[in-house]
N, C-alpha and C positions, 0 to 999 in steps of 0.2 A: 697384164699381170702374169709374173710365171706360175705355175703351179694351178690357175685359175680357167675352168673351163671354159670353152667359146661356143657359142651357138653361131652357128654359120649356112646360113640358107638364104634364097634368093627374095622369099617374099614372106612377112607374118605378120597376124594381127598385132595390136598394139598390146594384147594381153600377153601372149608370145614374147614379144620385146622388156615386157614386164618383169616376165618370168627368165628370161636370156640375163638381164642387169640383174638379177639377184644372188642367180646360177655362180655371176661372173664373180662376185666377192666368196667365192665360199673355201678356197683352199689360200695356201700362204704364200709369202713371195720368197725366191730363193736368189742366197747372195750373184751380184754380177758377173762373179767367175764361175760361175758353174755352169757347165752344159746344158743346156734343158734338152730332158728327152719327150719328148713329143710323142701321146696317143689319141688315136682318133677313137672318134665312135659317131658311126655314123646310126641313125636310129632315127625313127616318125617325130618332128617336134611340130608338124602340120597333118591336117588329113586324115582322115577313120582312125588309123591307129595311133594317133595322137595322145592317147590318154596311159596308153603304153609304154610311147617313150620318155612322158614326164617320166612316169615311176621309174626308168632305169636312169634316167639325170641326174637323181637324186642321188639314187645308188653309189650312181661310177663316180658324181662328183664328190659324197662322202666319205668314199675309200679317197679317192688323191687325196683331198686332205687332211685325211689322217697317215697317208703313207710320207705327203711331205713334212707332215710334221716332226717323223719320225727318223729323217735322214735321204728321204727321197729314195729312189733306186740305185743300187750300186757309186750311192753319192752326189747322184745327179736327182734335184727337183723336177716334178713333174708337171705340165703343161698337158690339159686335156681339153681337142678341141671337140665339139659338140658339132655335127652336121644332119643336115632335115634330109633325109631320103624319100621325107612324104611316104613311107608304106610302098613304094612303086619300083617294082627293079632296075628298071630306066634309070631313073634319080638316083638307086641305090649305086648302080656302075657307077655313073658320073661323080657322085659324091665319094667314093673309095678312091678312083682315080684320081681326083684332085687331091683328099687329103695325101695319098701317098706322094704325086709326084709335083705339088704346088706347096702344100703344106709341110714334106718332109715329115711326114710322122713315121716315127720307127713300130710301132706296136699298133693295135687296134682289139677293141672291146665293142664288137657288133659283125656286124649287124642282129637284129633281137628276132625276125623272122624269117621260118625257113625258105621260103624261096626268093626275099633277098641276101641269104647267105648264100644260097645256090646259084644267083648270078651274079656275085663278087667273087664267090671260089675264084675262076681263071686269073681275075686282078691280084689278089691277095699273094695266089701261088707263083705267080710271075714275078713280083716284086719281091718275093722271098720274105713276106708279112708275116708272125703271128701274130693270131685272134683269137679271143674267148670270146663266141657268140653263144645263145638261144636257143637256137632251131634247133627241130624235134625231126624234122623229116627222116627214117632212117637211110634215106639216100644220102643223107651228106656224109658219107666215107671218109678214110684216111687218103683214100685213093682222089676223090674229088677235092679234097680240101687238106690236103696232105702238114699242113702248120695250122688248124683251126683247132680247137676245143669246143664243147658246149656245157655250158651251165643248166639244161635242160637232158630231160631223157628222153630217149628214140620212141618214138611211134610206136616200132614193137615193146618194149621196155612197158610205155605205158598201157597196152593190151593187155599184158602179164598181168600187170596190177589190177584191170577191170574186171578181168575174167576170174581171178584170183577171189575178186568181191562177191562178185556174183555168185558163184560155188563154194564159196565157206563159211561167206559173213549172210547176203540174202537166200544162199541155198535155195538156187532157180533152177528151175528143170527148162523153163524156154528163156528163147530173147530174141529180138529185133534188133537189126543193124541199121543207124541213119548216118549217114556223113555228105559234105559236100562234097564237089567234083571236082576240089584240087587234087592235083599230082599226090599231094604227101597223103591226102586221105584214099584216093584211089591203091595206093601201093598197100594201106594198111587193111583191102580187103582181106583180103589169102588169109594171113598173118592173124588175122582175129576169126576168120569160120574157122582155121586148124586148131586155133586153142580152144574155142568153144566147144567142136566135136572133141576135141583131146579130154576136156570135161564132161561129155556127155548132156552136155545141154544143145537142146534143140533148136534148130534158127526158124523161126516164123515167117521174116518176111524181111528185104531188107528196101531201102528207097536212100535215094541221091537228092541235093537241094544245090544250086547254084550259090555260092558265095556270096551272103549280103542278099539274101535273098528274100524278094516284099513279105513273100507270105508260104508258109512251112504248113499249110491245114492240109492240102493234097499228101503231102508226104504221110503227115501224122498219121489222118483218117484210114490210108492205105497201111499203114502197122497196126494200127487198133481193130482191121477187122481177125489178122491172123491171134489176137489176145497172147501175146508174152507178156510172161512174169518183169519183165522189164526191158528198156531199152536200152543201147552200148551206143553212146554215140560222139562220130569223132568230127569237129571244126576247126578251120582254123580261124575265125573271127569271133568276139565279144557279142557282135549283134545279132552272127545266129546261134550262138548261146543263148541269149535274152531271149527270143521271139521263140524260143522250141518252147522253153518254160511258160511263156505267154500263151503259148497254141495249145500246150496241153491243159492248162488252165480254164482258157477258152472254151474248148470243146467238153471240160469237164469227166478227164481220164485221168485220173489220181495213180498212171503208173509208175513207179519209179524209171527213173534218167539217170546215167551214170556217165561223165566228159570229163578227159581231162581238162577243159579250159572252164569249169564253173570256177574253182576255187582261185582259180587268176586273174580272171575275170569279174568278181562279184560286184563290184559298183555298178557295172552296165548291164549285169543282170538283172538288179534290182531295178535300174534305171527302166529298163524296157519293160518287165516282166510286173511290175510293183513290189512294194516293199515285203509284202507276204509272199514272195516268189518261192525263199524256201524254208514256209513256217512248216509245211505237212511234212519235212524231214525224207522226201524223195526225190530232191534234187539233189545228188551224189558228186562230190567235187572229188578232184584228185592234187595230192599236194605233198612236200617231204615231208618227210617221218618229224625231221628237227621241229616244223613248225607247229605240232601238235600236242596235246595232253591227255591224259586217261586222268578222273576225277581224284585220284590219289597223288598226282603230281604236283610238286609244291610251287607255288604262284612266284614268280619272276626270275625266275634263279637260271630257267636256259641260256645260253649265247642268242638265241634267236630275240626271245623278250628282252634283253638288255641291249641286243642291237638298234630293238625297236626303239628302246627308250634313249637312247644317246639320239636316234634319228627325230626322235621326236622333239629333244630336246633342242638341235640344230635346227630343224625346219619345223614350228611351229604352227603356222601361218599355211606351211602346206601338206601337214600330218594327214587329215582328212582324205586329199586329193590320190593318194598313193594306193595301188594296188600291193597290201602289206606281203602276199607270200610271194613277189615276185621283187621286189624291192633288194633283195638280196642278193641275186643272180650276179649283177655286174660289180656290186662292191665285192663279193668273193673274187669272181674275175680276176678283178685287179691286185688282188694279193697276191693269186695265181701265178699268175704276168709276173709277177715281182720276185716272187720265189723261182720261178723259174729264171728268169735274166740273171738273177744273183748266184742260183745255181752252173747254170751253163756259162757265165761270166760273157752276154753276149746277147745284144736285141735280134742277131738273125734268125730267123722264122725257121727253119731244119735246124741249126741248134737248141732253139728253146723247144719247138716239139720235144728233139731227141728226150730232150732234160724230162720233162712231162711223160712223157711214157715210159721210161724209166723209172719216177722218184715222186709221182703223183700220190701214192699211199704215203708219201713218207710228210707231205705239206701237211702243217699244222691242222687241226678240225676247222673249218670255215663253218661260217652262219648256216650255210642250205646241207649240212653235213659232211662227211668224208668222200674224198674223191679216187675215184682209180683209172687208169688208163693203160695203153697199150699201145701196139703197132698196128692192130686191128681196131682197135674201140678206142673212140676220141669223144664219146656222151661220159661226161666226167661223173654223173650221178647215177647208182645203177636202179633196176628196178625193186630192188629188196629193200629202197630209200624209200618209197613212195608209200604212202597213205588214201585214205578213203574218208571224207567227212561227208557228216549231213546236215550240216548248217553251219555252211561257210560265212554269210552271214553274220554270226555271234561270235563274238571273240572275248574270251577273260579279261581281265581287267590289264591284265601282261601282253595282250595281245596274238596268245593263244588259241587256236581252234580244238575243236573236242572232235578226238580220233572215231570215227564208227567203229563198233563193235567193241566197245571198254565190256 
């Protein structure tokens, strides 16, 4: 079916296949003479981050169908095919390289993690691709990834915002550094002791965890002897999100945690962590400004709550299963993409950049907020977007999170 995404992987459970046939009806068919243009997205529909790339399926498959409805791009209906990178850069190469030179796809919306975006850069840039990916890592440059954009903000971006909490809203005199020993958290050492001294808060103690790792009590026990007012801590997985919350739990150290990945993650915090993970209001999520409330803000009226409720309204059945403040990412995207090819009058990847770092303030207001960019800066969201909640958790009845520090 044109216009209709495709899941396209080597091997998936039967519930996977489930979810692939439902995927498959959700956008329109376009007449026989029209061109179909062709986007990929490659993204986990298997494996750890599996539950991640459900929520951007919905996404990106919700924007095509609302873009074909509306005339497709530059007149041409859209065909979005869906490919399982499985989480694994390996997968991720192989599955960019096909959709581009098998598949024929002119655009791409993914990869959704940074260092499967970092090892599709070369392919991408080769084939003269743009992409609206995710990744936070601030290694992914215009120089690396020279046609990519990101629907996420940079590593430092997001330290801004931590350290920002930390100093105005919990007004900390110390703090603790824990992150695992990926690439993108390793680079975000420096970058977060400079802002922290730049506030005059003092670091205590800092410790490393391997990614996915059994058990986080060594780490923990070794910050709780130097006593900070709180921890800054950066992952890049859902599970050891969950288990930090778990271990501090466990050992019975009611410090406040402050990650960008709680509020992206909250299903599988709660999953690992239990449901009271974050009733004591010290688990600190980070997330855009659009998707939040101060108790004076009137119930359903944002772009973001009424996103939700159109989405809710189409996928009922999988409303539950979605990570809501991340849900947004690739349907913006694909507007992006769209506004940009209609701008540039043209799917190649150095034209539609160009277009984008030129005319990016000038795209409509999207769901996740206002975008800007440049010849230097391709994190389309900056850090004066970003928010601080503490009880990612609870959501209004619009779907709403409650901003810390109203």
């Amino acid at each position: 079916m044109v216009g209709s995404p495709r899941v396209v992987h080597r091997s998936r459970p039967r519930t996977l296949a489930a979810t692939a046939a439902a995927l498959a009806l959700l956008a329109g068919t376009a007449s026989a003479q029209a061109p179909v243009l062709k986007i990929g997205a490659p993204m986990p529909i298997t494996g750890p981050a599996a539950a991640i790339g459900f929520t951007h399926q919905l996404g990106s498959a919700m924007a095509i169908r609302e873009i074909n409805a509306a005339g497709g791009i530059m007149g041409r209906q859209v065909q979005l095919l869906i490919a399982d990178d499985q989480g694994d850069p390996t997968q991720s190469v192989n599955e960019v390289k096909r959709l581009i030179h098998q598949e024929k796809v002119e655009l791409m919306l993914g990869p959704i993690i940074s260092h499967l975006v970092l090892a599709a850069a070369p392919i991408l840039t080769e084939a003269n691709v743009a992409t609206i990916h995710t990744g936070g890592a601030a290694t992914i440059t215009p120089h690396v990834l020279p046609y990519g954009f990101s629907m996420f903000t940079s590593t430092d971006q997001q330290i801004k915002s931590m350290v920002r909490y930390a100093a105005e809203v919990a007004k900390v005199k110390s703090a603790a550094i824990l992150t695992d020993t990926s690439a993108i958290s390793k680079a975000a050492h420096e970058p977060l002791r400079a802002e922290l001294k730049a506030r005059g808060i003092t670091i205590t103690g800092v410790q490393e965890h391997e990614a996915r790792a059994p058990d986080l009590t060594p780490q923990i026990l070794g910050l709780r002897r130097g006593n900070p007012d709180i921890i800054l801590f950066l992952t890049v997985t859902g599970e050891d999100a969950g288990l930090a919350v778990k271990t501090l739990k466990d050992i019975g150290w009611n410090v406040p945690i402050v990650s960008p990945t709680f509020a992206n993650v909250t299903p599988v915090v709660l999953k690992i962590a239990g449901p009271d993970a974050f009733k004591g209001g010290n688990v600190i999520g980070q997330t855009y400004k659009t998707f939040t409330y101060c108790p004076s803000d009137p119930v359903g009226t944002s772009p973001f709550a009424q996103f939700l409720a159109r989405l809710k309204a189409a996928e009922p059945a999988q409303f539950d299963r979605i990570a809501t403040t991340t849900v947004s990412w690739l349907y913006d995207g694909a507007f992006i993409l769209k506004a940009a090819v209609e701008g540039a009058k043209s799917t190649e990847g150095a034209k539609v950049a160009a277009w984008i770092e030129g005319n990016a303030s000038t795209i409509p207001n999207r769901i996740s907020g206002n975008v800007s960019a440049s010849k230097t800066q391709h994190f389309l969201i900056s850090a004066e977007s970003l928010e601080l909640v503490s009880r990612a958790d609870e959501r209004r009845q619009d779907g709403m999170v409650l901003r810390a520090g109203c």
